[in-house]
N, C-alpha and C positions, 0 to 999 in steps of 0.2 A: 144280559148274558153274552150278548153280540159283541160288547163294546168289549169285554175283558180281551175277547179272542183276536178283534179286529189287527192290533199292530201285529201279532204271529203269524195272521194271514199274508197280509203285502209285505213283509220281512220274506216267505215262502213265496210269493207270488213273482217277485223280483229277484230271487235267486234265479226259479226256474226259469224265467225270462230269460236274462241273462247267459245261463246255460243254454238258453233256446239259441241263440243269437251268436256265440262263439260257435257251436256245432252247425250252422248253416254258413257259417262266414270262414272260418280256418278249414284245413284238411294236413295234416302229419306226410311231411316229401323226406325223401331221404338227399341229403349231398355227398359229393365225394370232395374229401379235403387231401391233399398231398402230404405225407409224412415222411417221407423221403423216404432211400434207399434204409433197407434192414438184414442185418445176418451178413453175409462174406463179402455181400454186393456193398455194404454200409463199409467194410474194412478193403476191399480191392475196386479201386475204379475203374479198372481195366478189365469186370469180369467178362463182361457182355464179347470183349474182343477173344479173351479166354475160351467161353465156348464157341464163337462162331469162329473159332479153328480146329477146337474139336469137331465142332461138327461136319469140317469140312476134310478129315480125316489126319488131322496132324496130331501126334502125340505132344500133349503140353503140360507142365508144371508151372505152380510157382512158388518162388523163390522169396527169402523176406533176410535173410542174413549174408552178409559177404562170406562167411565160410564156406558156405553151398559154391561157391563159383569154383572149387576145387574138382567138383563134381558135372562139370558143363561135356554132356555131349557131342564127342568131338564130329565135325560136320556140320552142328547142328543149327538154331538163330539164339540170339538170344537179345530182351526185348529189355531198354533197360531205360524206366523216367526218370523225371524229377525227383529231389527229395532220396539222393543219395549221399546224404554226408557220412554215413557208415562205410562207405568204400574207403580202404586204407590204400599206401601204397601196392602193401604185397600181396593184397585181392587183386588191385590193379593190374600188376605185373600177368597174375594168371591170367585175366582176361584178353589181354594182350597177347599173351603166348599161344591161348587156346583159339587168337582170330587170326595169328601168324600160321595156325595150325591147318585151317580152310575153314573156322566158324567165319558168321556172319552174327556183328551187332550192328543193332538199332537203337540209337540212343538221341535221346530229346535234351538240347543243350539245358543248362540248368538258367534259372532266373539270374541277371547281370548281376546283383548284387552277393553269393556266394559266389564260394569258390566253385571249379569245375576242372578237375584234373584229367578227366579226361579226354575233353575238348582243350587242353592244354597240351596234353602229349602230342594231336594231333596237327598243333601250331593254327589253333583257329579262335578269332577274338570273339568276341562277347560286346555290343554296346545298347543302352535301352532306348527304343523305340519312342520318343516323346507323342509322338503325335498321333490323331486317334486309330485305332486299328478298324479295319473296313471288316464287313459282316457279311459282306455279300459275296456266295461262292465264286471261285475262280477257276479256269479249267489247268487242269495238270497232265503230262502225260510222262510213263514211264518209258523206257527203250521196249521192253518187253508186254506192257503193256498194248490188249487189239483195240481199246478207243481214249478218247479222252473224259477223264473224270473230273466230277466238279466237286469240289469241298473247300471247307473253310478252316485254314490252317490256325487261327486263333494265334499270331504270334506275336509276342513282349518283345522281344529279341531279337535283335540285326545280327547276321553272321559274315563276316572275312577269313577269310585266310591271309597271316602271313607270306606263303608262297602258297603260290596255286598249283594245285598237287591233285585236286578231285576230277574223275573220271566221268562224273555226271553230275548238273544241278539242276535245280527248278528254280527259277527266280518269278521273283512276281515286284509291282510296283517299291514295295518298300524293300528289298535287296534277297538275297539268296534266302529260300525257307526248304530246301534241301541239299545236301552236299553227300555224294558218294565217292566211296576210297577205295583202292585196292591197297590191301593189308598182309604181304607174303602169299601166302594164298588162299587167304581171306576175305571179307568185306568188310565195310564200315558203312552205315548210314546214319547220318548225322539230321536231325528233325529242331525246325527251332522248339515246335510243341507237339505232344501226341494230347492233344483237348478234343482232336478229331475221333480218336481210339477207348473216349468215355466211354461209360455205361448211359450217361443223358446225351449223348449227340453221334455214335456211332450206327444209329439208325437213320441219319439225316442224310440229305444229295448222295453221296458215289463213297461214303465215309466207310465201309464196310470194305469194298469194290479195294477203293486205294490199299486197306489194312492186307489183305489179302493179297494184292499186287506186289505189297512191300516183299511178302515173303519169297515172292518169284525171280528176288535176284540170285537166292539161292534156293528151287525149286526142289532138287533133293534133300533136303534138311530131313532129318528123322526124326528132332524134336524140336518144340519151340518153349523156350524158360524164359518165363514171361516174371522180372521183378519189379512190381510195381511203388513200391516205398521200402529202400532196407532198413532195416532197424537203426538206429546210432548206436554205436557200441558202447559198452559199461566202462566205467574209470578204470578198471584193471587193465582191461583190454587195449585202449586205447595209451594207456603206462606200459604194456606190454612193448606195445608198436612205436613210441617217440622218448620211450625214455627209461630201455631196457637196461641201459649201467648205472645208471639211478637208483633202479630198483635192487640190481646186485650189492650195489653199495651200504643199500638199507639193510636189505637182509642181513648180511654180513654185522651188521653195526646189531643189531637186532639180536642177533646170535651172541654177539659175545656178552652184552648184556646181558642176557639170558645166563648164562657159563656164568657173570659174575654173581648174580644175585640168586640163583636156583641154588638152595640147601644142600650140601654135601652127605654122604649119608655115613654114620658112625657113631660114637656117641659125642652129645655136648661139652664143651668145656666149662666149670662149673664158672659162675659169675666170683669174681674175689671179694672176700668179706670185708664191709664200709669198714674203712682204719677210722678207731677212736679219735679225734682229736683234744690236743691240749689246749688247757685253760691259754697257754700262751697264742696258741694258734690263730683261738678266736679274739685274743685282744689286739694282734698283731693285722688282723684281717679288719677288724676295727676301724684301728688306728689309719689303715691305708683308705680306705669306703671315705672316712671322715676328710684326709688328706686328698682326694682325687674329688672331692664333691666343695673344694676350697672352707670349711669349716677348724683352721688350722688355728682362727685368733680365738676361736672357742675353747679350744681344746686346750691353747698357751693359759687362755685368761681361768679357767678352771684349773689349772696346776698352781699357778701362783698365788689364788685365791685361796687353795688349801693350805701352800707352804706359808703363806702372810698368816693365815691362823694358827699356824703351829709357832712361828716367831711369837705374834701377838702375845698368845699365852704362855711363853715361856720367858720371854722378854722383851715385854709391853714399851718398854723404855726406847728400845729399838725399834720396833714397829713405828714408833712416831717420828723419827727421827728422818731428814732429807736422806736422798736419796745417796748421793758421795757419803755423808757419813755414817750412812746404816750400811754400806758397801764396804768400809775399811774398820766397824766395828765386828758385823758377822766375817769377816776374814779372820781377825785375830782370834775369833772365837772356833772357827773349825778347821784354817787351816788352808783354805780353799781362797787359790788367785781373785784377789779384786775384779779386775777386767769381767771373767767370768760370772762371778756373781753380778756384777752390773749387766752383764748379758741374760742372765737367766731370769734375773726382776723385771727389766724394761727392753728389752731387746726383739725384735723380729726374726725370726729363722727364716733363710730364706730355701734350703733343700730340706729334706727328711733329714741329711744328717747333721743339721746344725738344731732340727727340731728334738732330736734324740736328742743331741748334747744340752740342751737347754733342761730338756727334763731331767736328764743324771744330773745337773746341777743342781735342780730344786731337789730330786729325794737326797742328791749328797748334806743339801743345807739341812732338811731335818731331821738328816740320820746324826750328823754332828753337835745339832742342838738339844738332842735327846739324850745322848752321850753325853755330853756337858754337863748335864742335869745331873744326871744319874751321879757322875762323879761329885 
């Protein structure tokens, strides 16, 4: 009885085991894995700058379309990165007008390899950094600033000016990482990078400290419009802006198109009823299909094949006879020039109308051989 049960025992035996031995030996820990930013912070990298300006009582928006720059705050800053190939000229233009006006921009040159219009306006070049960029902060300080702050500018980018026209810079070993302008009576500050103004490194060294500093060149601002990536404008838009008589043109062309092909409104004009055609129409339509498709020695060698039978059988005698003297025998008989008749038996046509006349001379020879008969 023992022995039936025995393998279900140590089968049970060594499960429980087993289970013995993983619940003394593991224990369930929880980790924390990084999943990166989520919700506004995943769409603005600039939010964390965002609030710690709210929170230090400035009023702030942000901005994601160049049409909003219509709308800028006069007095006010306004914050403007990378990743603006949406700015058109006549966004441009406002901006410029509204920092001729007393705004203050802060703009972070864009990567060497796009364009940058408005580090272009300001007569300031662009070249790429080959060599490694250092990590390790460095002290900066502003005019207005009360100490010196350390951060790490992260910059790709070398900046020059054409003419030297800025009012204040920061240089550090690899060439200028800040340039400030006076702009009518405005400001301009020029950044080769804001990577210092993320949401991952705006809590690092003096990174907040400097963000904050920056705003201090113009201290009364009443607001700060913070655009952190503008949209790229849609193909109309952008046809709007570089290729508006283009578009007149089309439309135009569009329209009358339109005008020619839209339905009049009134009544129909009835269709005209298919004209009958004649028996001759269709053989003359024939004759030409046959003629233009070169089927002409067909057409000869079936006429004379029928007139030769109508000879044969009327006067067989002739039918056998050469060619000259069956030519000046059917002459006397209906009347009709030798030459011709030699042309109409053995001869090539070489247009339609020597093909016509060939054939009126065969039905002439056995309309006259008919005739003959008869009499």
């Amino acid at each position: 009885m023992m022995r039936r049960y025995l393998p279900a025992l140590v089968v049970v035996a060594l499960v429980a085991g087993g289970a013995a031995w993983f619940y003394f030996n593991f224990e369930r820990v929880s980790e924390r894995e990084r999943v990166g930013y989520q919700g506004e912070a995943r769409r603005n990298f600039l939010l964390a700058a965002t609030r710690l300006y709210e929170r230090m009582g400035k009023k702030t928006r942000t901005v994601r379309r160049p049409a909003e720059f219509g709308e800028l705050p006069p007095g006010g800053t306004l914050v403007l990165a990378r990743y603006r190939a949406g700015i058109v000229p006549r966004s441009l233009e406002r901006v410029m007008a509204w920092v001729e006006g007393g705004g203050h921009l802060i703009v972070a040159a864009e990567w060497h390899y796009n364009r940058d219009p408005v580090l272009e306006r300001l007569g300031i070049e662009r070249r790429e950094l080959r060599q490694r960029v250092p990590r390790e902060p460095v002290g900066v300080t502003l005019p207005h600033a009360p100490r010196e702050m350390r951060l790490v500018m992260g910059n790709r980018v070398q900046l020059s000016e054409r003419t030297p026209r800025a009012v204040f810079r920061i240089d550090d070993r690899l060439g200028a990482i800040l340039l400030h302008y006076r702009h009518g009576a405005g400001q301009i500050t020029v950044l080769t990078s804001m990577s210092f103004l993320t949401n991952a490194t705006i809590g690092e060294h003096d990174h907040a400290e400097f963000a904050w500093q920056l705003l201090q060149f113009n201290p009364a601002t009443p607001e700060i419009v913070i655009a952190p990536r503008l949209a790229t404008p849609s193909l109309l838009a952008a046809l709007v802006e570089h290729a508006r008589q283009a578009l007149v043109v089309a439309a135009l062309l569009l329209a009358a198109w339109l005008w020619r092909v839209i339905p009049r409104f009134g009544p129909l004009i009835p269709d005209p009823l298919p004209a009958r055609r004649r028996l001759l129409d269709h053989l003359r339509a024939s004759g030409l299909f046959h003629w233009n498709n070169g089927d002409v020695a067909r057409l000869t060698s079936a006429a004379r094949e029928a007139c030769m039978h109508k000879i044969g059988r009327v006067h067989p005698v002739i039918a056998a006879l050469p060619m000259p003297q069956r030519a000046t025998r059917l002459a006397q008989l209906t009347g009709l020039p030798e030459d011709q008749i030699v042309l109409g038996l053995s001869g090539q046509p070489a247009d339609p109308a020597q093909f016509t006349g060939l054939i009126r001379t065969l039905q002439a020879l056995e309309a006259g051989l008919t005739r003959r008969r008869a009499e």
